[in-house]
Each structure stands twice: as C-alpha cells, then as structure tokens.
C-alpha positions in Angstrom: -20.5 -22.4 -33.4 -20.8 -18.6 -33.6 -22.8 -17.8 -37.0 -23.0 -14.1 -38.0 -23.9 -13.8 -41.7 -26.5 -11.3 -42.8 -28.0 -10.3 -45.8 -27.1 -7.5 -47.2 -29.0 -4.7 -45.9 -30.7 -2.4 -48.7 -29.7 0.9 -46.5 -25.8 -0.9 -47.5 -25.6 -1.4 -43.2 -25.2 -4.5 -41.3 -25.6 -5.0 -37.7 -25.8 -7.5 -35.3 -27.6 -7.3 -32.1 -27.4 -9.4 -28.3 -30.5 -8.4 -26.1 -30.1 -8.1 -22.7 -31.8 -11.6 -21.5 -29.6 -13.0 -24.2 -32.1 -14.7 -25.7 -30.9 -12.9 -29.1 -26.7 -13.5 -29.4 -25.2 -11.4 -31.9 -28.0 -12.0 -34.2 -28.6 -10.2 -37.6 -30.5 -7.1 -37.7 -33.2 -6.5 -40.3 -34.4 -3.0 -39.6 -31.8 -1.3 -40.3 -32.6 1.8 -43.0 -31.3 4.9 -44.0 -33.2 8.1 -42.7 -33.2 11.9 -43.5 -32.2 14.0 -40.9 -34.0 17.3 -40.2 -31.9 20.4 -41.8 -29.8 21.9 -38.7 -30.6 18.7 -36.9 -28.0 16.0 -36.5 -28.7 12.1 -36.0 -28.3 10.8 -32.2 -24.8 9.4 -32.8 -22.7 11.4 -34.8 -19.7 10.1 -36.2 -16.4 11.7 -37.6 -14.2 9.8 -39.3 -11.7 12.6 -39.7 -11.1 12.5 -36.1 -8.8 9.8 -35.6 -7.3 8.4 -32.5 -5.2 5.0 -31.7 -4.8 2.2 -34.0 -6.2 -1.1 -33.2 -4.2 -4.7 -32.8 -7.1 -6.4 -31.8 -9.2 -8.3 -28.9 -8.1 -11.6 -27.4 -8.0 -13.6 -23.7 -5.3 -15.4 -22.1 -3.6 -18.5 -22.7 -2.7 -19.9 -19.1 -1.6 -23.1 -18.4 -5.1 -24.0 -17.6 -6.4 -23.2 -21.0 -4.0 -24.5 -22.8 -4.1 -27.8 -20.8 -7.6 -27.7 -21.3 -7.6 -27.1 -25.3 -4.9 -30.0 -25.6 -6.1 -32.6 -23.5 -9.9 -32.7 -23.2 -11.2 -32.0 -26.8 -10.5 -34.2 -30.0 -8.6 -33.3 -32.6 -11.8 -32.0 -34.8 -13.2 -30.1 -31.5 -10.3 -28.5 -31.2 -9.6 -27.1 -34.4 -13.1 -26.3 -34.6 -12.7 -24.2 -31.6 -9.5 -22.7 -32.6 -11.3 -21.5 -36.0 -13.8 -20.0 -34.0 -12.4 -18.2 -31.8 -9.0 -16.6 -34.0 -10.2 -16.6 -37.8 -10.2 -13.7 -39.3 -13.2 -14.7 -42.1 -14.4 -17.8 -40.4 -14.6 -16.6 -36.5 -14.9 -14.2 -34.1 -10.8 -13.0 -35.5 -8.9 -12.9 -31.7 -5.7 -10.9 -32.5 -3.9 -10.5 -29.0 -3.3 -12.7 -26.3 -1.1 -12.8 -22.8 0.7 -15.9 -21.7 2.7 -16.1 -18.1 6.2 -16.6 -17.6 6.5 -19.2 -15.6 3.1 -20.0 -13.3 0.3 -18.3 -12.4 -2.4 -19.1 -10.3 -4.4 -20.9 -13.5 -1.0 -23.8 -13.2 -1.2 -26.9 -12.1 2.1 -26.4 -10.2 4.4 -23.7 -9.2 7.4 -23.2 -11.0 9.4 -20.6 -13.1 11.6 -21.4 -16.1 15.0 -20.7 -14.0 14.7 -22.6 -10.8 18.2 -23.7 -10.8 20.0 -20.9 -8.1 22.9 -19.7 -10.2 21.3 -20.0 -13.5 18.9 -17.3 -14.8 18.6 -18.9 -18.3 15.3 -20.3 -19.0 14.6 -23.0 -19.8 11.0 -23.6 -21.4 10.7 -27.3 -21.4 7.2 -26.4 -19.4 5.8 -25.0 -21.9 6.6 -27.3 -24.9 4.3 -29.8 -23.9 0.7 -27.8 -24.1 1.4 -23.9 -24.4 3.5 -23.7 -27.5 1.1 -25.7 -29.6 -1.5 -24.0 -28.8 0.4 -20.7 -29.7 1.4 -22.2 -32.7 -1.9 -23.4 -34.0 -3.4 -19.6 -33.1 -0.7 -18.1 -35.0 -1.2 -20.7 -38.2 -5.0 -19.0 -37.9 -4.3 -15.6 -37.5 -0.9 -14.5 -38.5 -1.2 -11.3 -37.0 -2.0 -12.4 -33.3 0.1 -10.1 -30.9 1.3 -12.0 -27.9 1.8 -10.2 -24.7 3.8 -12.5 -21.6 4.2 -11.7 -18.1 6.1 -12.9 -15.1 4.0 -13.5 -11.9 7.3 -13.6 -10.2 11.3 -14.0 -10.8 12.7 -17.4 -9.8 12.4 -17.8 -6.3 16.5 -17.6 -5.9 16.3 -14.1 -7.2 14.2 -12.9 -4.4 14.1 -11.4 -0.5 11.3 -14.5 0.0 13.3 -17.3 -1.2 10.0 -18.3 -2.7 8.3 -17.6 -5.6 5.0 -16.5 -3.4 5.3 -13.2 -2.1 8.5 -11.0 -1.6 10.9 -8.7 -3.6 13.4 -8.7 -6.7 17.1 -8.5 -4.3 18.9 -5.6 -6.3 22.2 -7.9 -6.7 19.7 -9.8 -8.8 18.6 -7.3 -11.2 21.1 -8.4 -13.9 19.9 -12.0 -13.5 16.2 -11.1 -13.8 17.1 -9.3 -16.7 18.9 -12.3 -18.0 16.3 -14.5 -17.1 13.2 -12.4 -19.3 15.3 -11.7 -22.5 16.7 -15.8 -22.8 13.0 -16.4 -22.4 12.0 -14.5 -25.4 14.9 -15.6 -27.5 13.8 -19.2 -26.9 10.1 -19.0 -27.4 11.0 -17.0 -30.6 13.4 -20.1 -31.8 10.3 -22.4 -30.7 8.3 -20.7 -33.4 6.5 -17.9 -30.9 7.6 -14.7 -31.5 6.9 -12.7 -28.4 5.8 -8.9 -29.6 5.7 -7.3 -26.0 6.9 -8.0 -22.6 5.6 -6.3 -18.9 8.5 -7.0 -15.8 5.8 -8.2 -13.6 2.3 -9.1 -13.3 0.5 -6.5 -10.5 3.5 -5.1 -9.4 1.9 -3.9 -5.8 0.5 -7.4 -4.8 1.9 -10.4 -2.7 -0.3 -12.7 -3.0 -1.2 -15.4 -0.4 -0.7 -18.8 -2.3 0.3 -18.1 -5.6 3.5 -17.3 -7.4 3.8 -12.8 -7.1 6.5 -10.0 -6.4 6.0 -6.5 -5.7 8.4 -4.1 -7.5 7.6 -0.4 -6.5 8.4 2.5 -9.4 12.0 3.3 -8.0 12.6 -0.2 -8.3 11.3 -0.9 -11.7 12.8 2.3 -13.3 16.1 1.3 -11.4 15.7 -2.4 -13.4 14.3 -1.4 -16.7 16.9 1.5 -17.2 20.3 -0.5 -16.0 19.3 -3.5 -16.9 16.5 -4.9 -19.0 15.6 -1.6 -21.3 19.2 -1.8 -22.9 19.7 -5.6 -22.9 16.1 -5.6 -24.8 17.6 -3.1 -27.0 20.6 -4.7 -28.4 19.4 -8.9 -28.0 15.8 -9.0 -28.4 14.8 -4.7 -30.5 11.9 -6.1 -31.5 10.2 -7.1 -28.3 8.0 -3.9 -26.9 8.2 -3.5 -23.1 5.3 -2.3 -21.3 5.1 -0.9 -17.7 2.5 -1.3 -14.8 0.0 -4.2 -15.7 -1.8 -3.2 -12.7 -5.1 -1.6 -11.9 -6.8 2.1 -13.0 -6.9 3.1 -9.5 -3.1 3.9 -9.0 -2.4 5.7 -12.5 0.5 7.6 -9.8 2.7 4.3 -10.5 3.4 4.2 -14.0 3.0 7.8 -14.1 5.9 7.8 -12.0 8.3 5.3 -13.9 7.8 7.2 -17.0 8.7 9.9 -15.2 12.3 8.8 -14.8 13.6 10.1 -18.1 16.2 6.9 -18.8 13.7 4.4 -18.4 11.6 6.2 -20.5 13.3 5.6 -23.3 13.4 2.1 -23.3 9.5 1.9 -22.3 6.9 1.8 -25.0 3.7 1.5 -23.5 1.3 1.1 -20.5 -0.7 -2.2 -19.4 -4.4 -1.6 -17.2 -6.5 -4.3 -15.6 -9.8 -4.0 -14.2 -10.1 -4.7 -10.7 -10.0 -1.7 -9.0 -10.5 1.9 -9.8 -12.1 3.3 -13.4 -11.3 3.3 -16.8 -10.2 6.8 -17.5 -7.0 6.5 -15.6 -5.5 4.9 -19.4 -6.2 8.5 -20.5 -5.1 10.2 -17.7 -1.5 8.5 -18.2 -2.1 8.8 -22.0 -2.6 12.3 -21.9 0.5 12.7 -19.4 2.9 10.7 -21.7 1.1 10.6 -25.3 3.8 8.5 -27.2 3.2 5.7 -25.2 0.9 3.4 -26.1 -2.2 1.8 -24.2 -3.0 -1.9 -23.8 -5.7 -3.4 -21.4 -4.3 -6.8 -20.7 -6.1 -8.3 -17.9 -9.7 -9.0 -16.6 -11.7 -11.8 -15.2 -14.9 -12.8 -14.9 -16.8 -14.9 -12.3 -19.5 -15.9 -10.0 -19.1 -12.3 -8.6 -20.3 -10.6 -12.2 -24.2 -11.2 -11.9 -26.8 -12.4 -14.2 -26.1 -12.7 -17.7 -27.2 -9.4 -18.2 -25.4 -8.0 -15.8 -22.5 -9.9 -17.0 -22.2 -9.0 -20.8 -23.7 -5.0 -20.0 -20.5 -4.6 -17.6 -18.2 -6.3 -20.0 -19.0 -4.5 -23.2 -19.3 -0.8 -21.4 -16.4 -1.2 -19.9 -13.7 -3.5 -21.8 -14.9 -3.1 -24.8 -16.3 0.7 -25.7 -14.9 2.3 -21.8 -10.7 1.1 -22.8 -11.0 1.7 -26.9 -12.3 5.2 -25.9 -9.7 5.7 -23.3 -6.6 4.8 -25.7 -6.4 1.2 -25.3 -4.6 -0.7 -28.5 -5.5 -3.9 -27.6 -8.0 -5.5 -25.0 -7.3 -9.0 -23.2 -9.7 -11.0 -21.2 -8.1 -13.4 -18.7 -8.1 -17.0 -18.9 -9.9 -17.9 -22.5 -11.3 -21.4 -21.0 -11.3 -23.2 -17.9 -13.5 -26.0 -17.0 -16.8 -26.7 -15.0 -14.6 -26.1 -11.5 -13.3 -22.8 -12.8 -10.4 -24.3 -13.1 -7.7 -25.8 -13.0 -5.9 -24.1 -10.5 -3.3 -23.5 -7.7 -4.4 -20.9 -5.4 -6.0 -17.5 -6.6 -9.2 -17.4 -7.8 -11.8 -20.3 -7.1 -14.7 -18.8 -8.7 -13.2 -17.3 -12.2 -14.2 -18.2 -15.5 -13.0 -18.3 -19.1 -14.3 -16.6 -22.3 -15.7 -20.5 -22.9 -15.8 -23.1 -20.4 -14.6 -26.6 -21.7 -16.7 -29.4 -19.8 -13.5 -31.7 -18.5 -15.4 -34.9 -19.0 -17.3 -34.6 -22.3 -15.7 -31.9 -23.9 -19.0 -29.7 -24.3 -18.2 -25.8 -25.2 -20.0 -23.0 -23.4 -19.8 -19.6 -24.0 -20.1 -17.4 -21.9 -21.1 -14.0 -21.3 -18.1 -12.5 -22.1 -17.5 -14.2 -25.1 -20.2 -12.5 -27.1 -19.3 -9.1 -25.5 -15.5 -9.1 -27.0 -17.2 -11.0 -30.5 -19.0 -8.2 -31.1 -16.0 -5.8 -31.3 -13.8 -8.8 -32.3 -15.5 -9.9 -35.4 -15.9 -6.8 -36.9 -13.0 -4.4 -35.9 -10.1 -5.5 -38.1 -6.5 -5.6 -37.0 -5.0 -1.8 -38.4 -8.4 0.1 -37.9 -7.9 3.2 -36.1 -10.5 4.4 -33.7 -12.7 7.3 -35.0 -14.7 10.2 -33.4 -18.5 9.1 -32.1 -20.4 11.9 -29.8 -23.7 11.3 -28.4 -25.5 13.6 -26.3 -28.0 11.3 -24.8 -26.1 9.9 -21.9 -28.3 6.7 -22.3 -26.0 5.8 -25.8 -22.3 4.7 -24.9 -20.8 4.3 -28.4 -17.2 3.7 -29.7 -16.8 3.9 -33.6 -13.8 2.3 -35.7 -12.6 2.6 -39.5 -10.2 0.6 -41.0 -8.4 2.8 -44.2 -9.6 6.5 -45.1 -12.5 4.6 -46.5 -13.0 1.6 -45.8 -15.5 0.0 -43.7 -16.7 1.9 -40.8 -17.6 0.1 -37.5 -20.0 1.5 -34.9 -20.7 -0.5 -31.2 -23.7 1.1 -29.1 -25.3 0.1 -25.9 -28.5 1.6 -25.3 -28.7 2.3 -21.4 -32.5 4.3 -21.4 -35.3 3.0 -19.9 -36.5 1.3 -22.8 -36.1 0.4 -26.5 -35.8 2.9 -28.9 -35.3 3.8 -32.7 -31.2 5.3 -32.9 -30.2 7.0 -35.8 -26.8 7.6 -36.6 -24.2 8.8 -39.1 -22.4 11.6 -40.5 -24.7 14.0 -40.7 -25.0 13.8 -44.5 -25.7 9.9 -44.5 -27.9 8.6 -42.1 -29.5 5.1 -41.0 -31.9 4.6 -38.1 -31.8 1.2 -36.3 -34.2 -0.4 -33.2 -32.4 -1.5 -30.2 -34.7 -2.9 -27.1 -33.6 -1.7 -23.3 -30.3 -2.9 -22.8 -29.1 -4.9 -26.1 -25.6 -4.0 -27.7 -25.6 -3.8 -31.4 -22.4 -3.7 -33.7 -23.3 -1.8 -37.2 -20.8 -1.7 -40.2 -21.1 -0.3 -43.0 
C-alpha cells in the first residue's frame, strides 16, 4: 500500500522523491530548506503563480473489460476495497480523478461485441457491462465523487458498417443517424445505471483498422459530416451535459482535428480534443490548442509494456512525457490505458500481447504489483487536486523539466521536477522572494508542495 506521510518540514515544504533505480518510491524528503537567493539572482526554477493556464480534473487509467474483470473476480472483498482506496482516495490514496471506459469491446475483452448487435436496432443495450464494469464504476465514484469518466467506441455495431464486421471498415452514411442513436441511448442508460458519463469521443483512433480487434476509421469530412447532422445536436437536446471530444488519436497528425474544428457547424457542438502517445510528440496538444483556444485538452490514452525498458527507463519516459510534457501542453486531464491486467498482460482478444496496467493483479493469488507507471502518475496524482489550475515554472537549465500547479489564489502550490544532468545536484526553487533548495540524485523525480 502506497504510504506518503511526511513530517512537516521546518522550511513549511514537503516533497517526495523516486530515484531512478527505484530503490526510493515516492519517499519523503528531509533536506528540503529554505535558501536566500543572491540579490539580481533568481533560484533555478522560478515559479509564477500569476501566470495561469488550464484547470486540472485530474489523472486516472482505463477501466477495460479486463480490469474490471480482473478487480471483480480475482481479489477478495477486503483486497479489493483496499485497492480501490488506494488507487481513487482523495486523503487516503494516490486520488485517481479521470478514467475512459469502451463502448462496446476493445482489444482488453474477452469477446467481441457492441451494445447494439441486433441489425435494425441501434439502442443499446448494456447488459455487458452490468455484470463487472458498472460496479467497479460505482465503487470508484463512492470514493471519489468527482472522478470524470471519458467512454469511447472502438467501432459502431458491425450492421452499421461497409465491413459488416466490427473489425475493420467504415461508418455507411445511411447509418449516421443510427450511430448517433446508438452513442446517446448508451449514455442515457449508463447514467440511469448510476454512471454519469461526463464526455464522449465518436471513435477510438479514428485512422486505424485494426487486424483482429473491434476498429473503424472515420476521416475528418466524415466525422464533421456526423457530429454536425447528427450527434452534436442530438447530444445537445437528450444528453447537454455530456462533453464531446474529437480525434483520440495520436500527436503526429494534429492536421485531423485541426481540420474537423475547422468546419464551423461541428464546431459548435465540439468541446475539446483527445491525444494519445504512440506516435509523434507532445506539442501537437498546443499546436491545436493554440489554433482553437476554447477547446479544451485531454490526454486519454497510453500504454505501457515490454517495449518501455528498465524501470528507469520506464518511469523517466512516463513522467517527462504524460505527466509534466501533456500538463505543459494544455492537457486537463491525463489517462493511462488499462489500470490492471494480469501476469499474461492480459486478458485479451487480439491487440496488444505485451501491454501492461498501472498494477498487475496476479490471476491466481491475487498479489498487487505496481508498476512503473503507477508511481509516475502518483506523484502528480496524489498531490495535484481536482480544480488546481496549472501555473507558470521556467527553468533555464535544460537538464530541469518542471510543471508547477496551484489550487485557489493561495492555496497550496505544487511543483514536479525531473533532474535530467549528469548527476545529482542541490535545486533551488521559488518565487524569487521565497526560496527553498532541495537534493535530487541523477535521474529521480521529486514532487514538492508547499
């Protein structure tokens, strides 16, 4: 269980720091100190919090049908509140505020199915998800009230589409009405099920078929086409206080959403844009951002594997890049893939074979491991409450990647700080007019508050 208490620190700071071996995990600092700066001198980070930017939701992963099916079936009762604490209380735990669900299957299902798969009947029908997903919603919701849930369709119901098959193919344009149909009686059930849903995307990565798991590509024409005749206004009058959010696709085509919110009447009914990881870099959120700055940011999807390298490796890439690299480019809210899958990396249906979860949940015993990534999104998650905006932090040694937070005019201000350099080194950082100097070895991530 993730313990982060700390004395009180006599400078009034707290931080907690994970070397890069990980032999320390978000472990309590006891150097930290306050420091004079030189007169016309300013500290290595500098930090303005009257420079204010987006306003957080929060950090999360993704309920799939695997982690759900593994949260409901293979822990006890006590193990699984116990893990539920831990991972989405706001005093208690590490305080997980977002978190993505599919529509239907993904490639983390145990089958392939949508929640219309009757030709001729778009409703949906969410008996699927009744029997592990909801609860587990439900139980994450009882812990943290304000959790933000984000769903996605890998693909429309089969009978929708050019394929004929959920795997691979098109949304047929007679269909659009249907598909429309099908994504608004989804919400409006889930919400009488006791899961409000807060945001919908049309379609999980948009320009890819995959092989052997459910998918549909829907270029921008098409999705502007379908949002603005069909879903944007039927979202508008049966389900207003749903958010829709365009691309959920990759930084290296930023032309694609750029391009839907382009079209002036789909526009309108468009609130924000979803990123994943897997190809490209994380400044294209800002390059859309700054193209179309009333629409909001959200990072909803990146996984982890075999593929990510040592542990160092691992937890350096995740924190850099999910954590400070989309919170400096604009992102509201960030979301991991699959929370927990088992000792297979799985279970799943086609996709990825060599993913893994936030945790891994041993399928025999019920053990808990956490992973890399898990301490990565704890040390932003813990300590960057739901409402903080994102504040100013400007370092000119290009060693220090930082991203600062502060929750109310003056309320508590959080820092996050990799030290890249060669070797470890004594950081001092502030305002200017107060000042504290911490010690972070080669390659550790600390989280200060004060």
């Amino acid at each position: 269980l993730l313990s982060v208490s700390a004395s009180a620190n006599p400078a009034g700071v707290e931080g907690w720091l994970t070397t890069a071996d990980g032999s320390r995990k978000l472990s309590p600092m006891e150097d930290v100190k306050v420091v004079q700066i030189a007169k016309g001198q300013n500290p290595d980070i500098v930090i303005n919090t009257q420079k204010r930017f987006q306003k957080i939701a929060g950090f999360g992963a993704s309920i799939t049908d695997a982690s759900a099916y593994l949260i409901q079936t293979k822990l006890s009762e006590n193990a699984r509140q116990a893990l539920m604490r831990e991972l989405f209380s706001r005093s208690a735990g590490l305080g997980f505020s977002v978190t993505r669900i599919t529509i239907g299957a993904s490639d983390f299902s145990q089958s392939h199915y949508s929640y219309a798969d009757v030709p001729g009947n778009p409703l949906a029908d969410i008996a699927p998800a009744r029997t592990h997903l909801i609860p587990t919603l439900k139980t994450m919701r009882a812990i943290n009230p304000q959790l933000k849930i984000i769903a996605t369709p890998w693909s429309a119901p089969a009978w929708m589409k050019t394929s004929g098959s959920l795997i691979k193919g098109r949304l047929k344009p007679e269909n659009y009405g249907d598909f429309a149909r099908y994504l608004v009686s989804y919400t409006i059930a889930m919400r009488k099920a006791g899961v409000p849903i807060d945001m919908l995307t049309i379609q999980n990565e948009p320009h890819f078929e995959p092989e052997n798991y459910p998918g549909m590509r829907v270029e921008p024409a098409e999705r502007a086409a379908f949002i603005s005749g069909h879903l944007g206004p039927k979202m508008r009058r049966e389900i207003p206080g749903t958010k829709l959010l365009d691309w959920d696709h990759n930084w290296d085509q930023p032309e694609s959403p750029t391009a839907v919110l382009s079209d002036h009447t789909a526009a309108r009914y468009i609130d924000g844009v979803a990123w994943h990881c897997y190809a490209g870099e994380v400044a294209a959120q800002s390059l859309v951002r700054d193209r179309f700055p009333k629409k909001e940011t959200w990072f909803t999807e990146c996984a982890a594997g075999q593929w990510s390298g040592n542990w160092e490796k691992a937890f350096n890439w995740s924190v850099r890049n999910l954590i400070i690299g989309t919170t400096r480019n604009w992102a509201k809210g960030v979301v991991m893939w699959n929370l927990a899958l088992d000792e297979n990396n799985g279970p799943h249906l086609g996709g990825c074979g060599n993913c893994r979860g936030l945790v891994t949940i041993n399928s025999k015993n019920g053990d808990v491991t956490r992973e890399p990534e898990y301490y990565a999104f704890a040390h932003a998650s813990k300590f960057v409450r739901s409402g903080a905006d994102r504040v100013a932090s400007y370092s000119g040694d290009k060693h220090l990647e930082t991203v600062a937070f502060q929750y109310g005019k003056r309320g508590q201000t959080t820092l996050i700080v990799y030290n890249g350099g060669p070797a470890e080194r004594t950081v001092t950082f502030g305002d200017g007019k107060s000042n504290y100097a911490a010690t972070l070895p080669k390659g550790a991530v600390a989280t200060l508050i004060w």
